[in-house]
C-alpha positions as CSV (number, residue, x, y, z in Angstrom):
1,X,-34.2,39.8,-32.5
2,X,-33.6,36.4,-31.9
3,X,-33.3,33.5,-35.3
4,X,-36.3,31.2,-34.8
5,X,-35.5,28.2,-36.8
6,X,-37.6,25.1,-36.9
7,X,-38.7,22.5,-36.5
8,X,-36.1,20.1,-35.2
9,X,-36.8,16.3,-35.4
10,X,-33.7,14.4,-35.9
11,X,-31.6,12.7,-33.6
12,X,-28.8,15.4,-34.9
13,X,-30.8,18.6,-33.9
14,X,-32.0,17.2,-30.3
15,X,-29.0,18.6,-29.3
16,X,-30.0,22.0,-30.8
17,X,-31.9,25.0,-29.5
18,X,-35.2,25.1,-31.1
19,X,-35.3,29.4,-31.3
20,X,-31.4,29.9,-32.4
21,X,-30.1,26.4,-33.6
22,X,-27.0,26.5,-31.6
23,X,-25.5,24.1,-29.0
24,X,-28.7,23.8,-26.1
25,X,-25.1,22.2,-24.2
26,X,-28.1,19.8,-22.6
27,X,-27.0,17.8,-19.7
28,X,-29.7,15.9,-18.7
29,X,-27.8,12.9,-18.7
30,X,-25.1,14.5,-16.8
31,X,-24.0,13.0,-13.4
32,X,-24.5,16.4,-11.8
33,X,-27.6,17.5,-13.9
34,X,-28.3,19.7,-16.4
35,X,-27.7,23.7,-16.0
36,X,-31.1,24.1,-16.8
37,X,-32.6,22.2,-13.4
38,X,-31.3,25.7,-11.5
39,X,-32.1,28.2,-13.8
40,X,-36.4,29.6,-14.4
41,X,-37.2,28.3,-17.7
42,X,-40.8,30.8,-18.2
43,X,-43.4,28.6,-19.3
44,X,-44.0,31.5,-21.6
45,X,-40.7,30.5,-23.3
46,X,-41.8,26.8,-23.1
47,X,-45.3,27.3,-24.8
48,X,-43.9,28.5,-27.9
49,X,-41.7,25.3,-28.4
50,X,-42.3,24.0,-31.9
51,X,-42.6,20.3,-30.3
52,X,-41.9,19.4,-26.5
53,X,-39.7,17.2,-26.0
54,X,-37.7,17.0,-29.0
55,X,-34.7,19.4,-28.1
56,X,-34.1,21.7,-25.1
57,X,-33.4,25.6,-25.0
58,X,-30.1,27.1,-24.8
59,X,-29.5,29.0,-22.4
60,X,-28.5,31.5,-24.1
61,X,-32.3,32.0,-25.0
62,X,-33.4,31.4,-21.6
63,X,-31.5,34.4,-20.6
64,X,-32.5,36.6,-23.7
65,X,-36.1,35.9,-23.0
66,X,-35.5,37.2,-19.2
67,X,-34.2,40.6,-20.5
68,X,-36.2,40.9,-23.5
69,X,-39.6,38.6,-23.9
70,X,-40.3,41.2,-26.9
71,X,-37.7,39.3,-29.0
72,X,-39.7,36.3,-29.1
73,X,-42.9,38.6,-30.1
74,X,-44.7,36.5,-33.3
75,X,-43.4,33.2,-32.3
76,X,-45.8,31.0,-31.5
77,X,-46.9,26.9,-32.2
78,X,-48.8,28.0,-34.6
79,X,-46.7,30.3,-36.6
80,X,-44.6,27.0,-38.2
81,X,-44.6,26.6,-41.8
């Protein structure tokens, strides 16, 4: 089961994932992009993001949610405290 922890708003947790809090290793800024522009984020995934476009998913997530969506199961917007 993965950690959900939220929310993130500070400049210091942009750089952490949203579900497990660890290093999202965003690259965005990156000359050659970040890992995420050639990897299926599921919108799924996306839509239970406590607040878009505050910090991006690991990938670690990404891939967790691939094998199992189920571990995401009672995560949702509106499941923040």
């Amino acid at each position: 089961m993965i950690s959900i922890l939220f929310p993130m708003s500070s400049a210091e947790s942009e750089s952490l994932c949203p579900f497990c809090a660890k290093s999202n290793l965003c690259g965005v800024s990156a000359p050659g992009g970040c890992w995420c522009g050639k990897v299926e984020i599921p919108m799924e995934l996306i839509e239970m993001l406590p607040e878009r476009g505050k910090s991006c998913i690991c990938r670690n997530c990404v891939d967790a949610f691939h094998k199992n969506p189920e571990q995401f199961t009672g995560f949702s917007q509106t499941s923040q405290p």
